[in-house]
DRENVOKE-169053 format. One record per residue: residue number from 1; x, y, z of N, C-alpha, C in turn. Coordinates in steps of 0.1 Angstrom, whole numbers, plus 5000, padded with zeros to 4 digits. Layout:
- NUM | X | Y | Z | X | Y | Z | X | Y | Z
...
This chain:
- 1 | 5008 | 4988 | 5000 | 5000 | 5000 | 5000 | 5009 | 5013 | 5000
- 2 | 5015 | 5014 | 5009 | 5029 | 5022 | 5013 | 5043 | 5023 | 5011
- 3 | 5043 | 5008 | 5002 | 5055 | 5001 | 5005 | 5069 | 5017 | 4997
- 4 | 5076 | 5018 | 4996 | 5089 | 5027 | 4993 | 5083 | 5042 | 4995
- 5 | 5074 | 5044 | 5005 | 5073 | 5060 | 5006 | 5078 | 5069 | 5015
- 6 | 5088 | 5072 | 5007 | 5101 | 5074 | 5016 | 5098 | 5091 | 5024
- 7 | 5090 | 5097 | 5018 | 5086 | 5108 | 5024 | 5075 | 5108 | 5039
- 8 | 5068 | 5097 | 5038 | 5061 | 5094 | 5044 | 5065 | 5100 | 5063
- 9 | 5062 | 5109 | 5067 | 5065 | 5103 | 5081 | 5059 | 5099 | 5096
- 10 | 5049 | 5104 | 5093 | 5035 | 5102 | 5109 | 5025 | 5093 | 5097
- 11 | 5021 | 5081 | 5106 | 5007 | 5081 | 5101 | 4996 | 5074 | 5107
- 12 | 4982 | 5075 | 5109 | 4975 | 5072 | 5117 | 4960 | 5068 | 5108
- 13 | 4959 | 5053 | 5113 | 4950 | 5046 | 5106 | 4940 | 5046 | 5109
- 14 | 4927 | 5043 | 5103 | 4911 | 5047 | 5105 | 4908 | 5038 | 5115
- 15 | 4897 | 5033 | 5119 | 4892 | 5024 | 5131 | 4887 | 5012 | 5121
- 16 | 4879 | 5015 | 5111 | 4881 | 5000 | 5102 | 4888 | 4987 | 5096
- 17 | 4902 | 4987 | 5101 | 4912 | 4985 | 5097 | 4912 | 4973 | 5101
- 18 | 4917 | 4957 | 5096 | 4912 | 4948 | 5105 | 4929 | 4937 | 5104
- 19 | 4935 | 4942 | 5095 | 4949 | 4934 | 5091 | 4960 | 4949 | 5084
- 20 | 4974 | 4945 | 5091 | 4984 | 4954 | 5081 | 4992 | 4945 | 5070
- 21 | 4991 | 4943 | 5060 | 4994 | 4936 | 5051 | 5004 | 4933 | 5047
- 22 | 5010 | 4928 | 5039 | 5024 | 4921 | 5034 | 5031 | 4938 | 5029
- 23 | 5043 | 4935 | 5032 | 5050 | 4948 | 5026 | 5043 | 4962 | 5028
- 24 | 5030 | 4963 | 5036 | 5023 | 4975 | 5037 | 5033 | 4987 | 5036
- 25 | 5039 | 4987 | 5050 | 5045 | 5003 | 5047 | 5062 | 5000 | 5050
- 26 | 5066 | 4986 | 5044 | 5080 | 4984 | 5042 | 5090 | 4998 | 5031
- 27 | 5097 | 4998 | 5035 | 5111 | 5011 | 5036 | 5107 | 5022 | 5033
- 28 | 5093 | 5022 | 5042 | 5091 | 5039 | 5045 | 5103 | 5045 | 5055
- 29 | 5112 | 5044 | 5046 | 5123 | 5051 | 5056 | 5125 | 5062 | 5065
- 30 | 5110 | 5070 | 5063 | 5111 | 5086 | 5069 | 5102 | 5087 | 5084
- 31 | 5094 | 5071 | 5076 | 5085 | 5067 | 5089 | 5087 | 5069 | 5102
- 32 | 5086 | 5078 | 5113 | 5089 | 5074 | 5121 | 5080 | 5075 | 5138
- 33 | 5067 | 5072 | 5134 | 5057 | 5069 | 5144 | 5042 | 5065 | 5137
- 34 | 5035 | 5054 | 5142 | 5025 | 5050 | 5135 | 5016 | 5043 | 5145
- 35 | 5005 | 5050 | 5143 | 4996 | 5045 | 5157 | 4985 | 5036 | 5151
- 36 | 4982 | 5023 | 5150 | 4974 | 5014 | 5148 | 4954 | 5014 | 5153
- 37 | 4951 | 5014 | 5147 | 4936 | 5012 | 5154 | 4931 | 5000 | 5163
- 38 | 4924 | 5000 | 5171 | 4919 | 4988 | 5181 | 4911 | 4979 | 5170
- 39 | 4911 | 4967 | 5168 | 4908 | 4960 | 5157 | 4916 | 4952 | 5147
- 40 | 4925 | 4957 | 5145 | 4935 | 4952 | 5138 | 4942 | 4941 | 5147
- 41 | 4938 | 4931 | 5137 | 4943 | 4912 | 5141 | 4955 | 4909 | 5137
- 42 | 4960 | 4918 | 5127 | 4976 | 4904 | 5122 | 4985 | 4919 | 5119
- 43 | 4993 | 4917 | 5122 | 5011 | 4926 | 5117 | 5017 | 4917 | 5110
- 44 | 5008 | 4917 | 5094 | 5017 | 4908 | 5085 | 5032 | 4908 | 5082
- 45 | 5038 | 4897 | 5074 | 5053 | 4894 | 5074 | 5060 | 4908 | 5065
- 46 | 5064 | 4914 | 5071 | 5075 | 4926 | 5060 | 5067 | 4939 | 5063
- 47 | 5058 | 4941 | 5069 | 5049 | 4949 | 5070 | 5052 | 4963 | 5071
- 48 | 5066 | 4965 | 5082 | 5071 | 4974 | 5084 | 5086 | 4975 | 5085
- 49 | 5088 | 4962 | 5075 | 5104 | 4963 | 5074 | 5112 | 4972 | 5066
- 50 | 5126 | 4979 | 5072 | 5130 | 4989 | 5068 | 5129 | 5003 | 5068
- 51 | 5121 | 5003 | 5079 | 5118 | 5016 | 5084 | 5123 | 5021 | 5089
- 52 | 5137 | 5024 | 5087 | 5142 | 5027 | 5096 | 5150 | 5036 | 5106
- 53 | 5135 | 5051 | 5105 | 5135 | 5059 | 5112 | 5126 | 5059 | 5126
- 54 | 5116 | 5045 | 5123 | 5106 | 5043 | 5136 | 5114 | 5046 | 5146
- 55 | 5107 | 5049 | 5157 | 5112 | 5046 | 5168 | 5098 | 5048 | 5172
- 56 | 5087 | 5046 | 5172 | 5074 | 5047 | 5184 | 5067 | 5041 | 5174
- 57 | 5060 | 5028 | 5178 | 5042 | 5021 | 5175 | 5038 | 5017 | 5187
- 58 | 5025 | 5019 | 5184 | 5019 | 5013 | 5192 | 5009 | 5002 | 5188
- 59 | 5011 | 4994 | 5195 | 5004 | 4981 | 5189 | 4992 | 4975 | 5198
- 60 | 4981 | 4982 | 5189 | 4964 | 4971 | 5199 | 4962 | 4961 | 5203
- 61 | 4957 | 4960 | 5214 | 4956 | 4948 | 5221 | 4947 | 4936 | 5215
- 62 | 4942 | 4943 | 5204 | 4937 | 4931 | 5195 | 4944 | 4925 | 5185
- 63 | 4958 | 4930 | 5181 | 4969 | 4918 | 5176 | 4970 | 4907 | 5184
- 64 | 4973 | 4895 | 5175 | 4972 | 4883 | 5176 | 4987 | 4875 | 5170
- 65 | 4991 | 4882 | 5163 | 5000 | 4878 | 5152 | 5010 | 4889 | 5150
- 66 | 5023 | 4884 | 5153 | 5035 | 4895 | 5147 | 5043 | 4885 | 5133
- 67 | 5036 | 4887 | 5123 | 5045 | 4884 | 5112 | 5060 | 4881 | 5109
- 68 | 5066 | 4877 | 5103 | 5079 | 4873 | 5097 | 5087 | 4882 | 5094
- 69 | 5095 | 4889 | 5094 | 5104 | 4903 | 5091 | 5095 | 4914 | 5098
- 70 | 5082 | 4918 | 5102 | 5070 | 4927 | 5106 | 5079 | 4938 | 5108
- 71 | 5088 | 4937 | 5115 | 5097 | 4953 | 5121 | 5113 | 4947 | 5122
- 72 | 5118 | 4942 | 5113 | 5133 | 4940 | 5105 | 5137 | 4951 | 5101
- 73 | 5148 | 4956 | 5106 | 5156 | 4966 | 5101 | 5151 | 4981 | 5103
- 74 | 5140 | 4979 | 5116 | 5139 | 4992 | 5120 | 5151 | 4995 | 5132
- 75 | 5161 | 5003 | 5128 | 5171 | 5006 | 5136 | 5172 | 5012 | 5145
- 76 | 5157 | 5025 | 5143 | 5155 | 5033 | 5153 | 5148 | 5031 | 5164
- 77 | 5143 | 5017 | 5163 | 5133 | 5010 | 5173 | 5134 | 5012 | 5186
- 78 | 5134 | 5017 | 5200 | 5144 | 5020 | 5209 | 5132 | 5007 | 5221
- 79 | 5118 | 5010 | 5220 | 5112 | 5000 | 5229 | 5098 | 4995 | 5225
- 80 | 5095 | 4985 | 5230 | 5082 | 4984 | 5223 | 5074 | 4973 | 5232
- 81 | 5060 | 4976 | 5236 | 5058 | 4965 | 5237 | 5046 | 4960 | 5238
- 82 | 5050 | 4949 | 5237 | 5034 | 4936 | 5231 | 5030 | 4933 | 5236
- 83 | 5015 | 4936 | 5234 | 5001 | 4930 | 5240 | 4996 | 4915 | 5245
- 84 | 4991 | 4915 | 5254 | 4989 | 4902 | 5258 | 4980 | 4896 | 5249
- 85 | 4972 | 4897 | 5242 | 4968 | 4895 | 5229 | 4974 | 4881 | 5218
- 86 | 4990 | 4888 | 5219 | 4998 | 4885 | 5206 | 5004 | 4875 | 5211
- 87 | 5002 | 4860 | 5206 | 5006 | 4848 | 5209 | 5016 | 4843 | 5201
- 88 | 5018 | 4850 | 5187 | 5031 | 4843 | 5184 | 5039 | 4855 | 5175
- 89 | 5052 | 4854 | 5179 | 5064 | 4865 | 5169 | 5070 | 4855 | 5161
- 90 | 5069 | 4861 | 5147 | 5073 | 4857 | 5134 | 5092 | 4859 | 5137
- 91 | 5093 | 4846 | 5128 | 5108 | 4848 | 5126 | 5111 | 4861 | 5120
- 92 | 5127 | 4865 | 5123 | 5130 | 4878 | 5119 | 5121 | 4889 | 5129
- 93 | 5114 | 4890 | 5133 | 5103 | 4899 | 5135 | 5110 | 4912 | 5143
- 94 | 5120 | 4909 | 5150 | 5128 | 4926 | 5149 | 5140 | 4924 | 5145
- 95 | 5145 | 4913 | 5136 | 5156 | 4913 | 5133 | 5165 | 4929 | 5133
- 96 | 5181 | 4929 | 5131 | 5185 | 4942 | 5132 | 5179 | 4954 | 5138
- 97 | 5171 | 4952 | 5148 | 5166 | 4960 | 5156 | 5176 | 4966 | 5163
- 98 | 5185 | 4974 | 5162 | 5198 | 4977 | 5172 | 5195 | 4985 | 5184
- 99 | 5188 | 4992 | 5180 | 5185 | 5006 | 5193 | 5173 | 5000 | 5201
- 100 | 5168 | 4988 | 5198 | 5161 | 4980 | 5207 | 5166 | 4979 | 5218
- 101 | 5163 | 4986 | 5232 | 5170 | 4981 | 5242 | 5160 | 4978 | 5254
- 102 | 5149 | 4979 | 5250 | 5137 | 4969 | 5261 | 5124 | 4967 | 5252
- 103 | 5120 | 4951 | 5256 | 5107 | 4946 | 5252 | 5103 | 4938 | 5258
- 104 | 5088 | 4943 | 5260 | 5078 | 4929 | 5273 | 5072 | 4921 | 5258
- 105 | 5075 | 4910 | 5265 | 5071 | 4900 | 5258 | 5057 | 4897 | 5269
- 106 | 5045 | 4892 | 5261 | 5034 | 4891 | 5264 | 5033 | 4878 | 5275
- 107 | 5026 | 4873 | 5282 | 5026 | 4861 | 5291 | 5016 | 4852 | 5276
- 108 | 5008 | 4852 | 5269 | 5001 | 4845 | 5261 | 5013 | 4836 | 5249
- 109 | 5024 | 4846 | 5244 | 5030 | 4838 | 5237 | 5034 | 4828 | 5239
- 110 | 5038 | 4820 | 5226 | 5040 | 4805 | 5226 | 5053 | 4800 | 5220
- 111 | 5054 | 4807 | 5210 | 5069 | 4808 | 5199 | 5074 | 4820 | 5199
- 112 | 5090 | 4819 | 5200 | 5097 | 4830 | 5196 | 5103 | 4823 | 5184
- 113 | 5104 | 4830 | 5171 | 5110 | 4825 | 5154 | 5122 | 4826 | 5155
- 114 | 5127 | 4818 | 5150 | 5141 | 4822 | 5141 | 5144 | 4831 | 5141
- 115 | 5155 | 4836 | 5142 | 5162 | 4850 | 5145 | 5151 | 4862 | 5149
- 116 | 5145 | 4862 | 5154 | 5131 | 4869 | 5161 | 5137 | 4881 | 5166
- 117 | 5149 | 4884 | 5173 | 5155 | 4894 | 5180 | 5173 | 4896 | 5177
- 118 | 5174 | 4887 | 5165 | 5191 | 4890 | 5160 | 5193 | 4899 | 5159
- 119 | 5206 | 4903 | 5163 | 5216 | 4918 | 5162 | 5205 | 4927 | 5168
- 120 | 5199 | 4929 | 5182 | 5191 | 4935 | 5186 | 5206 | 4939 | 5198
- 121 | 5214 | 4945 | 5195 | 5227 | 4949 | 5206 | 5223 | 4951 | 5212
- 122 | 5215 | 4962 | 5214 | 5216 | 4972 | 5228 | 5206 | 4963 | 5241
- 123 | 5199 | 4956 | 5235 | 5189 | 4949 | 5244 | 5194 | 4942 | 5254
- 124 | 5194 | 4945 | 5264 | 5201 | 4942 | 5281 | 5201 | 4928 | 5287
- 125 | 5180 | 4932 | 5287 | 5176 | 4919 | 5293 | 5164 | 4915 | 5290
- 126 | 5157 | 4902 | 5293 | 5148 | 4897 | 5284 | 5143 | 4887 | 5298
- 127 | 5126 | 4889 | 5298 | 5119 | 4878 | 5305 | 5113 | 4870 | 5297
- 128 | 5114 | 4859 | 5298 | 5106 | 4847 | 5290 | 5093 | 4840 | 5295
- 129 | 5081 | 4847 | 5294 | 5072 | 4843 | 5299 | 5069 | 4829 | 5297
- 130 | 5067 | 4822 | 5316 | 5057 | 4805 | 5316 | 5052 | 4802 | 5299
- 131 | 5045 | 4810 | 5290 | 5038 | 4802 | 5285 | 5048 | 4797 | 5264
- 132 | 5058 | 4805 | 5270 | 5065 | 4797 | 5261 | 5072 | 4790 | 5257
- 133 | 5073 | 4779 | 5251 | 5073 | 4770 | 5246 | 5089 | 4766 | 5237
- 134 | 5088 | 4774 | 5229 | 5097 | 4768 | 5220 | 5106 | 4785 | 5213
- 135 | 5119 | 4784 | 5215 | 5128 | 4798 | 5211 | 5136 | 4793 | 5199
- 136 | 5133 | 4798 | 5189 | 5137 | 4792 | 5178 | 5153 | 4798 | 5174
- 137 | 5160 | 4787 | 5165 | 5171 | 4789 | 5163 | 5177 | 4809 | 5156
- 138 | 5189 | 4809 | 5163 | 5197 | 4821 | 5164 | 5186 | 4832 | 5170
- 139 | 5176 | 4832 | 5176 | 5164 | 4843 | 5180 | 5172 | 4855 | 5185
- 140 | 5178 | 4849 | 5197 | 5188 | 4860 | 5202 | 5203 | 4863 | 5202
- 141 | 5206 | 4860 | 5189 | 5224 | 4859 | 5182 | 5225 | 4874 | 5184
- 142 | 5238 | 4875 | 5184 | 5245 | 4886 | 5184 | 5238 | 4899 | 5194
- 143 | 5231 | 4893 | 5205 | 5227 | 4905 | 5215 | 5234 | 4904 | 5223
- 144 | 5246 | 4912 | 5216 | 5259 | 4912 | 5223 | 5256 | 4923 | 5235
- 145 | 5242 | 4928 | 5240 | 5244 | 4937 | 5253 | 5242 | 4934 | 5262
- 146 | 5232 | 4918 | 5258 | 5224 | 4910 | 5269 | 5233 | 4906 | 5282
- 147 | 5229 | 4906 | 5294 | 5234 | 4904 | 5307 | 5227 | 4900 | 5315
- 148 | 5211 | 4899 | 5309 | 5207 | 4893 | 5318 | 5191 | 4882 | 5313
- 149 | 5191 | 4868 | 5310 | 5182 | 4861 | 5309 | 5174 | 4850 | 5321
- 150 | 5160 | 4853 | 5315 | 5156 | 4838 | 5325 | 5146 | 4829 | 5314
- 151 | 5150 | 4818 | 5316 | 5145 | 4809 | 5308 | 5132 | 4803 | 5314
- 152 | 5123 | 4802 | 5315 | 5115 | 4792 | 5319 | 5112 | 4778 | 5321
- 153 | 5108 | 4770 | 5331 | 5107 | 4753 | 5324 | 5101 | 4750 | 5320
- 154 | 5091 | 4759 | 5312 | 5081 | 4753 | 5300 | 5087 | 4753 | 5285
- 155 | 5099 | 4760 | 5283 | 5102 | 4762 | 5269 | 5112 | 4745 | 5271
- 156 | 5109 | 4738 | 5264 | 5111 | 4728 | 5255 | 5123 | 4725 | 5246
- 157 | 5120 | 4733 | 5236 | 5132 | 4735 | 5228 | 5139 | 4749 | 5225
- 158 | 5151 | 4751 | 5224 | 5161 | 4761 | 5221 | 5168 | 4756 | 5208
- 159 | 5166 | 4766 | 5195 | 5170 | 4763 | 5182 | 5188 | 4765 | 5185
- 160 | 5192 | 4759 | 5174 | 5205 | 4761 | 5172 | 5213 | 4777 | 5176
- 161 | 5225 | 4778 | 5180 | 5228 | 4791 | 5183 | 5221 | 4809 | 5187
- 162 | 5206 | 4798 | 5197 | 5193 | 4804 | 5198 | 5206 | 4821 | 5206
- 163 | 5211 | 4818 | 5214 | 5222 | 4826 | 5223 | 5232 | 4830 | 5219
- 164 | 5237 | 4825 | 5202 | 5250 | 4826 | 5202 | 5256 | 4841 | 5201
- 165 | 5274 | 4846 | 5204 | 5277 | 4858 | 5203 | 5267 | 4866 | 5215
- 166 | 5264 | 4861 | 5220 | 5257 | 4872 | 5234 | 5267 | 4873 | 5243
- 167 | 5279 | 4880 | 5241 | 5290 | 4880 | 5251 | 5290 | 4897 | 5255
């Protein structure tokens, strides 16, 4: 809908809105705040990748779904956080997030994806809510700021180099 509008920079969606779509407002690079309407069910895959002058969304408590790349390579990302609503983060889903340096993960989630939080540096520390399950391979690579994790004994499985380079 949005996708390369590089001038773009505030924008604020109607109340009918019920999904943000594939590539919606990917490398709106000027982007840098976007406030969602209550209603909106899915933060499709790419949706807001490359944006990366974001630094503020706000995300309704009626998401369900953080898509596959959704907020990859927003650089300016600094905190964000997710509704108890939203039960599963797509792989990639803040990939290269660097200025990411706090996020509540919801008690409802169930998966964290594949590289879900790679090269998110600045990010410190991270709670892993009881109700998940399964942290998919490299999620948290190269969060080289992290100092401080807790794992839960409900998560099951940890993908391949889910930690790796977190020194």
């Amino acid at each position: 809908a949005f996708q390369y509008c590089t001038n773009l920079v505030n924008a604020t969606i109607g109340n009918n809105l019920k999904s943000i779509g594939s590539h919606a407002f990917a490398y709106c690079e000027s982007l840098t705040s976007i406030i969602l309407p209550h209603g909106v069910k899915n933060i499709d895959d790419n949706a807001f990748c490359g944006c990366y002058s974001l630094t503020n969304i706000i995300i309704p408590t009626s998401v369900t779904n953080i898509g596959d790349n959704a907020f990859s390579n927003c650089y300016s990302l600094t905190s964000i956080s997710i509704p108890n609503s939203v039960v599963e983060i797509g792989s990639y889903a803040f990939y290269h997030c660097y200025d990411l340096t706090s996020i509540e993960l919801p008690s409802r989630v169930t998966s964290i994806g594949d590289y879900a939080f790679r090269d998110c540096s600045s990010l410190t520390s991270i709670e892993i809510p009881e109700s998940v399950t399964s942290i998919g391979g490299a999620a948290f690579r190269y969060c080289s700021g992290l100092t401080s994790i807790e794992i839960p004994e409900s998560v099951t499985s940890i993908g391949n180099v889910a930690f790796g380079y977190c020194y």
